[in-house]
N, C-alpha and C positions, 0 to 999 in steps of 0.2 A: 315646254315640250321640245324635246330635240328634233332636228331639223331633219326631214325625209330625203330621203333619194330610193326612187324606181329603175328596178334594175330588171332588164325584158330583153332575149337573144332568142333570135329565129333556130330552130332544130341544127344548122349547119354552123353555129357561132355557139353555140350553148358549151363547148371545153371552151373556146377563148372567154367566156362571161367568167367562167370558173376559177381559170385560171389567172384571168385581173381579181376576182375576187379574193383570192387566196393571196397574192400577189400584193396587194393594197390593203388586208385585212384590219391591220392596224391606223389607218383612216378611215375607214368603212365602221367599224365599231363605236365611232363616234354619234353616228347617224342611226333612226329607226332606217331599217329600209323595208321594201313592200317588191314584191314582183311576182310574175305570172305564174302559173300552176308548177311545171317542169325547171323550172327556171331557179325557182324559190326552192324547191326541194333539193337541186342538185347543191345550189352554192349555201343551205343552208348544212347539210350534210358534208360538205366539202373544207369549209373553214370554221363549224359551229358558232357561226353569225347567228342570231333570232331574225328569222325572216317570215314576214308577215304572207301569206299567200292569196294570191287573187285564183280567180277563175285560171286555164290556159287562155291563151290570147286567139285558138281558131273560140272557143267559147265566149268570147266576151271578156278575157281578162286586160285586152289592151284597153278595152272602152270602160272597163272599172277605172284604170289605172286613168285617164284620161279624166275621167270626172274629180278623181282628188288632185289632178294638176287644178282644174278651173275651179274649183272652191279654197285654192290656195294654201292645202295641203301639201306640197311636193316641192322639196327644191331643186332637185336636177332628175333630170332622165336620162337614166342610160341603156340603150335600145340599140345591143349591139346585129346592124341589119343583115341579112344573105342577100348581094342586090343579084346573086348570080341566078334565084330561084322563082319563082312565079308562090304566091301566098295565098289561098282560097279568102281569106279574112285581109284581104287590101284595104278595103273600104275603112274597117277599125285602124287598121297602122294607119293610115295616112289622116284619118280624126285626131290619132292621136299626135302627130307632129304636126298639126294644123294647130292644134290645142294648146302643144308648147310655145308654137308661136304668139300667137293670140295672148297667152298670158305672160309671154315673155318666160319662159322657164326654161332656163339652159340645157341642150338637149345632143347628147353624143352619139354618134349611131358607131362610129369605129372608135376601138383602142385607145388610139392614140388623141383624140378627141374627150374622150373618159377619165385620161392622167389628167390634162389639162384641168377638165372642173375639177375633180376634185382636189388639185395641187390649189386652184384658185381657192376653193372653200375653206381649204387648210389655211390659207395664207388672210382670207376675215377674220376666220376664226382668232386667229393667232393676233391680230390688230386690234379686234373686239376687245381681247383678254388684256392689250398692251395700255389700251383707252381708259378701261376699267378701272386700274390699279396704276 
């Protein structure tokens, strides 16, 4: 099974998720990825990625997401935040970065945070492939 990444942007970050999505498409398509209701539909519509969709995140889509980080489904999170806005669902986000902690699953909340894992993943990846053969 290929390797997961969740991908989750508060209303106010949701063109920045899109536009790393599209932006990195061609690493991203390596990966299943999974993300919240709004989230999934824009960047699945956006770069015709297949993106799996949870609930939205005031719904409960951050604490779905959060239960396939701790059964060891997910390997990076990217939860790009708005720290400028106040969240009715805090209580979920902050489970779910409790969560990434807790199972250690590398977790981005900005941009530039987001290149990073996934330039990291590229670069197992590519190690994996060089060990193999």
């Amino acid at each position: 099974m290929a390797a997961k990444i969740a991908l989750i942007a508060h209303d106010g970050k949701k063109d920045e998720i899109v536009d790393f999505a599209k932006t990195y498409r061609d690493l991203l398509v390596a990966y299943q990825l999974v993300a919240t209701g709004t989230t999934g539909q824009r960047i699945a519509e956006a770069t015709g990625l297949p993106v799996h969709r949870m609930r939205s995140g005031p719904l409960g889509g951050d604490a779905q997401i959060a239960a396939q980080v701790a059964e060891g489904e997910v390997t990076a999170v990217i939860f790009l935040v708005d720290p400028l806005y106040a969240h009715p669902h805090e209580p979920d986000i902050q489970g779910l970065l409790r969560i990434c902690n807790v199972y250690n699953t590398p977790l981005a909340t900005n941009v530039a945070t987001a290149v990073l894992i996934l330039e990291g993943l590229e670069e197992l990846a590519e190690q994996a492939d060089a060990a193999a053969n």
